[in-house]
C-alpha positions as CSV (number, residue, x, y, z in Angstrom):
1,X,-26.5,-19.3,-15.4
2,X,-25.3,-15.9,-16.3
3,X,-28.3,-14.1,-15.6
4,X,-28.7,-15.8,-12.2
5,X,-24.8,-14.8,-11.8
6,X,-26.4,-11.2,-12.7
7,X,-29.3,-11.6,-10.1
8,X,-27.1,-12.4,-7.0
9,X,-25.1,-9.4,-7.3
10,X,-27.8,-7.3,-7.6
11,X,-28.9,-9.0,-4.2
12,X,-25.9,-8.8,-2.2
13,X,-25.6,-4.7,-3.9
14,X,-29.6,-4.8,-2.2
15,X,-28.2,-6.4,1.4
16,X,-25.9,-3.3,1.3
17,X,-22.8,-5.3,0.4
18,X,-19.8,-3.0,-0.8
19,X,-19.0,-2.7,-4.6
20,X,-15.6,-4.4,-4.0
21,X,-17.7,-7.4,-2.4
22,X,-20.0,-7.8,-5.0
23,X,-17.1,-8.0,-7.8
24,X,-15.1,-10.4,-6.1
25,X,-17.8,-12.9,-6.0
26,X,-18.7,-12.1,-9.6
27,X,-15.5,-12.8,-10.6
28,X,-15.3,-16.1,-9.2
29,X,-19.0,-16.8,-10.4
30,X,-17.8,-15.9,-13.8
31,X,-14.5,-18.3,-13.9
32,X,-17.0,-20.9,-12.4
33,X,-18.7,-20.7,-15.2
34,X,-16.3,-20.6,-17.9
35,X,-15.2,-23.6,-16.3
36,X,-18.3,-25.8,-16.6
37,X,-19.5,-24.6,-19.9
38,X,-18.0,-27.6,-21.4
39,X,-19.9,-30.0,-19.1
40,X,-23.2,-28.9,-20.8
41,X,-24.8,-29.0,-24.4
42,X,-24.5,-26.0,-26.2
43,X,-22.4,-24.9,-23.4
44,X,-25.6,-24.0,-21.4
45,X,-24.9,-24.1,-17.8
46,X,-27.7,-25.6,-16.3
47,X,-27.2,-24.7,-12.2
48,X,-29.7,-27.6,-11.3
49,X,-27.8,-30.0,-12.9
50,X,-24.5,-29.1,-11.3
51,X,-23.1,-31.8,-9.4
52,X,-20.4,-31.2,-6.3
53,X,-17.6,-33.6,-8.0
54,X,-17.8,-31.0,-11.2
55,X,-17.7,-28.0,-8.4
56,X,-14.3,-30.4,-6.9
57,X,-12.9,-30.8,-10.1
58,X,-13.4,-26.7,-10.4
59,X,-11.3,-26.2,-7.1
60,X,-8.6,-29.2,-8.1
61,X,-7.8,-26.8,-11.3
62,X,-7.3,-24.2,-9.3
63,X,-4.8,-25.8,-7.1
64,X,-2.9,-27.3,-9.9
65,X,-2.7,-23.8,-11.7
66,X,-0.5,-23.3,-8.2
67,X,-3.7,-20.7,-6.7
68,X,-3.1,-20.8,-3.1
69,X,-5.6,-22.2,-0.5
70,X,-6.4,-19.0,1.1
71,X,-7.5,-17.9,-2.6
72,X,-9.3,-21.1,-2.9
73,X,-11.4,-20.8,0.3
74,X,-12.2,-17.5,-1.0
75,X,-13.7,-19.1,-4.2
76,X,-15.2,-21.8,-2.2
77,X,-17.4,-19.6,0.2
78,X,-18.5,-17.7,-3.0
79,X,-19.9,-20.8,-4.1
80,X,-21.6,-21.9,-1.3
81,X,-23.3,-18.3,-1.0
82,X,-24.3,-18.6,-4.8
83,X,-26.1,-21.9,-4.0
84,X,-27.4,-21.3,-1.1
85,X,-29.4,-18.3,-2.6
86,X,-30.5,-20.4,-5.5
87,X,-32.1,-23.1,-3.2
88,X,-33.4,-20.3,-0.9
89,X,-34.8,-18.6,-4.2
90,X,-36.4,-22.2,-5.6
91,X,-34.3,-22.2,-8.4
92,X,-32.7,-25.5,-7.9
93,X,-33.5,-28.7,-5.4
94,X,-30.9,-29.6,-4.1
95,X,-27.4,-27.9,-3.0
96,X,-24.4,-29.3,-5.1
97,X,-22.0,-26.8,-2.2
98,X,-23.4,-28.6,0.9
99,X,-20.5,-31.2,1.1
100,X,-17.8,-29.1,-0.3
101,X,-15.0,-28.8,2.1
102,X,-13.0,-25.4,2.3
103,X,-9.3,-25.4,1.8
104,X,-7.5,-25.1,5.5
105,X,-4.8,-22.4,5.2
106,X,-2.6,-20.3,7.7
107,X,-3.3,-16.8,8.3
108,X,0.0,-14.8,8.3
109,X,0.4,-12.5,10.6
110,X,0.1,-9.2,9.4
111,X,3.1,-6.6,9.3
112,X,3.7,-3.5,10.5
113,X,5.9,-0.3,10.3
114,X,8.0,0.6,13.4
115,X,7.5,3.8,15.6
116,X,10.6,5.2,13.3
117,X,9.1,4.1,10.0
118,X,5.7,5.5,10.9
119,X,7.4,8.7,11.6
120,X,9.4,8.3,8.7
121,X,6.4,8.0,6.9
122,X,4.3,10.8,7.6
123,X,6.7,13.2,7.1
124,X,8.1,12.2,3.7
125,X,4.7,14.6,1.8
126,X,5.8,17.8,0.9
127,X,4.5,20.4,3.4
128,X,4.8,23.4,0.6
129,X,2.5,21.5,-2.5
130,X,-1.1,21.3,-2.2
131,X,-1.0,17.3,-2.8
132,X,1.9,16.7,-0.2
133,X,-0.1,18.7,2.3
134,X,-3.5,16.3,1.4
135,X,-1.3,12.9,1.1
136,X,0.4,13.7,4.3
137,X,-3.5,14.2,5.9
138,X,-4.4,11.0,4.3
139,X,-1.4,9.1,6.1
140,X,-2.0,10.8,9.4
141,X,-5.8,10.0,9.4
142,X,-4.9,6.3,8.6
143,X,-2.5,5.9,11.4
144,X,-5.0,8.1,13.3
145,X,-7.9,6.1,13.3
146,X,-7.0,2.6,11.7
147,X,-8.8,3.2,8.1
148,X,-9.0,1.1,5.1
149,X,-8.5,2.6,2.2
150,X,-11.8,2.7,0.7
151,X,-12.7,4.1,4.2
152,X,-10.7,7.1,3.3
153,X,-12.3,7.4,0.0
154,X,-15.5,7.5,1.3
155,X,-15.5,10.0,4.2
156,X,-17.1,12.8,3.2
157,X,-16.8,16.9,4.6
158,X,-19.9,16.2,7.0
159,X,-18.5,13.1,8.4
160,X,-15.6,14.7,10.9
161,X,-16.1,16.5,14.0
162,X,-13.5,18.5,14.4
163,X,-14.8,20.1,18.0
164,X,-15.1,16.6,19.6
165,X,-12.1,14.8,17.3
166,X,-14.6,12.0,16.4
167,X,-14.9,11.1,12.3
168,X,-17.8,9.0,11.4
169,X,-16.8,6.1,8.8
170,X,-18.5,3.7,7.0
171,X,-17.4,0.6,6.5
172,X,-17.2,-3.0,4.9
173,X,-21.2,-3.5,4.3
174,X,-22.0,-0.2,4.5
175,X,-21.6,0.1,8.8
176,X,-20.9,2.6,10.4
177,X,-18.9,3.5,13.1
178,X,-17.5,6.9,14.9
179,X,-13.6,6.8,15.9
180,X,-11.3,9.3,17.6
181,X,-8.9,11.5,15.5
182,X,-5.7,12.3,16.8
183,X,-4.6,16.0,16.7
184,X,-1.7,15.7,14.6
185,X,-4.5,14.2,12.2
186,X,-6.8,16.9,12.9
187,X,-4.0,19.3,12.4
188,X,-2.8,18.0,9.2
189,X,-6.4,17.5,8.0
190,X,-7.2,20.9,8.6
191,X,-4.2,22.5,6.7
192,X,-5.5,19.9,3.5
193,X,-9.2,22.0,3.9
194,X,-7.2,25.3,3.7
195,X,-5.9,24.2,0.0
196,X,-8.6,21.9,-1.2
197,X,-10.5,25.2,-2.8
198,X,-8.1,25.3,-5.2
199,X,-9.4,21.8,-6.4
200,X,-12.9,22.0,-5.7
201,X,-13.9,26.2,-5.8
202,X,-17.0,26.0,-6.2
203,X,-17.2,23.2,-3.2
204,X,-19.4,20.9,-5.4
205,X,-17.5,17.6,-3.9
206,X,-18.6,16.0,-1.1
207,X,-15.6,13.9,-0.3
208,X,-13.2,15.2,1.9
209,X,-9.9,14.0,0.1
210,X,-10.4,14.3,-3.7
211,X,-8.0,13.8,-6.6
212,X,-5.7,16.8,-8.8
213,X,-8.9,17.3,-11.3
214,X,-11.1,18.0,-8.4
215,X,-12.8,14.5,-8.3
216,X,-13.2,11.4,-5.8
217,X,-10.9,8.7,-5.5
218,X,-11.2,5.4,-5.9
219,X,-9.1,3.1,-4.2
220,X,-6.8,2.0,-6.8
221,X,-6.0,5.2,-7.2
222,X,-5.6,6.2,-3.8
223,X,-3.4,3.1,-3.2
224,X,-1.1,3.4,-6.0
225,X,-0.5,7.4,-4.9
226,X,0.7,6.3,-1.2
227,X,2.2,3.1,-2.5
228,X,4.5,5.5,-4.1
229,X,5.5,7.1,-0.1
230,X,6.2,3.8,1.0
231,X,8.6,2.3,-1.4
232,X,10.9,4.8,0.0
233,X,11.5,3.3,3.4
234,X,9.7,0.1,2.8
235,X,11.1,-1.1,-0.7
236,X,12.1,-4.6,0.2
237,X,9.3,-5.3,3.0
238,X,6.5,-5.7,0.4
239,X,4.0,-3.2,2.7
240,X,1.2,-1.5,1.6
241,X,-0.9,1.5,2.4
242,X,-3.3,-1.3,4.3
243,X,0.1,-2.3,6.4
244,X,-0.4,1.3,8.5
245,X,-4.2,0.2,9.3
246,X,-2.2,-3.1,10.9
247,X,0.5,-0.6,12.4
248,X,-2.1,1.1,14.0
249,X,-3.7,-1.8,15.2
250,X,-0.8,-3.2,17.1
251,X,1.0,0.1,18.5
252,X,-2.0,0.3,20.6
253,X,-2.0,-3.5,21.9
254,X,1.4,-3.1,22.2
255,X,1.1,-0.1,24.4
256,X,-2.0,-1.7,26.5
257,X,-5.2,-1.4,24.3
258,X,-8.1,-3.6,25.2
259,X,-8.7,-6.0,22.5
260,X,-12.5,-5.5,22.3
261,X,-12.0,-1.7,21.8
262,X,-9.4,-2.2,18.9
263,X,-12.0,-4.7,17.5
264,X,-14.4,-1.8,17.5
265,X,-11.8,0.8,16.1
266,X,-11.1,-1.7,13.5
267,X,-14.8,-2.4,12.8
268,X,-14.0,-6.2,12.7
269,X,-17.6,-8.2,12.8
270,X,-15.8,-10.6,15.6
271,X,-13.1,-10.2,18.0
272,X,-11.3,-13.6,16.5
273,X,-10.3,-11.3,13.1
274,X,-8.9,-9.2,15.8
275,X,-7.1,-11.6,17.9
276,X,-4.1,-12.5,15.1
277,X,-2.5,-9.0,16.4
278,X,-2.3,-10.8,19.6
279,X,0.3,-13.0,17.9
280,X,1.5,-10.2,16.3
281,X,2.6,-8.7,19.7
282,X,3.5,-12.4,21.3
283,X,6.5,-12.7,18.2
284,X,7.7,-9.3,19.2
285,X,7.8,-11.2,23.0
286,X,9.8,-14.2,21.8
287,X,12.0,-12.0,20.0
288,X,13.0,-9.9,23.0
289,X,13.5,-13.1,25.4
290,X,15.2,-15.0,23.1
291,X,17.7,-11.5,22.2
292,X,17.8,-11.2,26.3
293,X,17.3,-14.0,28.2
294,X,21.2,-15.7,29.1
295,X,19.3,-19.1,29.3
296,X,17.6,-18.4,25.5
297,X,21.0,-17.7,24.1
298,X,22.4,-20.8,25.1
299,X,22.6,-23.9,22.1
C-alpha cells in the first residue's frame, strides 16, 4: 500500500501538480492507511481487498474525532483520486470509492479588509529598513494583482514587465497567467530591487523577493512574516495574508469588475469558485438596506 501511496504522488508531481497538492493528498493516504492496518494480517494493507464500509468507517472516525465536513470532503476526493488511479493502473478490480458519498458542507464566505484597513496595511512596513521596504512590495503586489502566497514565492526577476506593468505568474498546477501590476506596486517593487543587492550581490537568485540570508521563501515562511503586519489592525478578525488576495477580489466587483475577468485574475479553473464573492458583495447590500431603508428598520 505504501509504495503505491509513493507511486501516486510521484504521478500527480508528473501531471505537474504543485508540491503543496501532492502532500496534502499524501497525508491523507498516509492516515488512511494507518487506519486500516489493523484490518489486515500482519498489518499488510492489501488495496484490493479494501472494501467501501472499511473506507466509511475511515470517514465516521473522522467525524467523531469532531474533523469538520469540509476537511472530510477533502479526505474523501483524495480517496477517490487514489482509487481511481489504481483501477486505471490495473492494480485492483474493482473501485471500493465508487459509492462513497462526499460530506455536504457550507462554503463561508470569504473576508476581507476595508479600503481603510488595506491602507492601513500597506503602510505599516518600514520605509527606511531593507526588509520593510521588500514586505511593503510584497503587500502591494498582493493587493495589486490578487496573489497567493506561494504565487509570490515563485515569481521570479524575469517574470515582471515593468514597461507594460504585466507580471507573469504561475499558478495552482503549474498555469500560468499574466496580470496587471498597479503602479504603486510597481513603485514599491522597484524601490525593494534597489536594496535587494545587499541580499543577493552577486545576483545568483532568481526569485524576486528572497529572505534576510539571501535565499527563497517558502510559504510558511512568507506567511508567518506578513502574519506578523496584520495582527496589528486585524488581531481579533482571524485574517490572514490569503484574506488580501479575497480583498482584492471583491474591491473590484464591488467597484464594477466583470466576474469572468476577476475569474481570470484570480486564475480560478471555473467561474462558480469565483461566484462566492458575489455573495460577498450581496451581504454588504443587505447590510446597507437594512442600516437605510425606513421600512427595514421597522420590527
Amino acid at each position: 500500500m505504501q509504495n503505491l501511496i509513493d507511486k501516486f504522488v510521484e504521478n500527480l508531481r508528473l501531471e505537474g501538480k504543485s508540491a503543496n497538492t501532492q502532500y496534502g493528498y499524501r497525508l491523507d493516504l498516509d492516515q488512511l492507511h494507518t487506519f486500516l492496518k489493523p484490518f489486515f494480517p500482519e498489518e499488510k494493507v492489501i488495496p484490493g481487498d479494501i472494501t467501501l464500509l472499511m473506507l466509511r468507517d475511515w470517514l465516521r472516525s473522522l467525524h467523531d474525532k469532531h474533523d469538520k465536513n469540509r476537511s472530510l470532503a477533502r479526505k474523501t476526493a483524495s480517496i477517490k483520486m487514489f482509487f481511481r488511479y489504481l483501477k486505471r493502473q490495473g492494480l485492483i478490480s474493482k473501485n471500493p470509492s465508487d459509492k462513497l458519498d462526499t460530506p455536504r458542507f457550507e462554503k463561508p464566505l470569504p473576508k476581507f479588509f476595508t479600503h481603510e484597513e488595506i491602507n492601513l496595511l500597506l503602510n505599516i512596513p518600514e520605509a527606511d529598513d531593507k526588509f520593510g521596504i521588500r514586505n511593503r512590495a510584497i503587500f502591494e503586489l498582493i493587493y495589486s494583482s490578487g496573489l497567493r502566497i506561494g504565487e509570490v514565492c515563485s515569481i521570479l526577476m524575469r517574470d515582471l514587465d515593468k514597461q507594460n506593468l504585466l507580471l507573469r505568474v504561475k499558478g495552482k498546477g503549474n498555469k500560468e497567467r499574466i496580470v496587471p501590476v498597479s503602479r504603486p506596486a510597481l513603485a514599491a517593487i522597484s524601490a525593494w530591487l534597489k536594496v535587494r543587492p545587499a541580499l543577493d550581490p552577486d545576483n545568483q537568485v532568481d526569485q524576486l523577493f528572497i529572505t534576510r540570508t539571501g535565499k527563497p521563501f517558502d510559504n510558511q515562511q512568507l506567511n508567518l512574516i506578513l502574519q506578523r503586519y496584520i495582527r496589528l489592525i486585524a488581531v481579533q478578525k482571524g485574517y490572514s495574508p490569503h484574506t488580501i488576495r479575497h480583498t482584492f477580489a471583491t474591491h473590484l466587483l464591488q467597484n464594477g469588475a466583470d466576474l469572468r475577468a476577476i475569474q481570470q485574475l484570480l486564475g480560478h479553473a471555473n467561474l462558480s469558485t469565483t461566484e462566492i464573492y458575489t455573495h460577498v458583495t450581496l451581504e454588504d447590500i443587505k447590510t446597507a438596506y437594512h442600516k437605510a431603508h425606513p421600512r427595514a428598520k421597522d420590527k
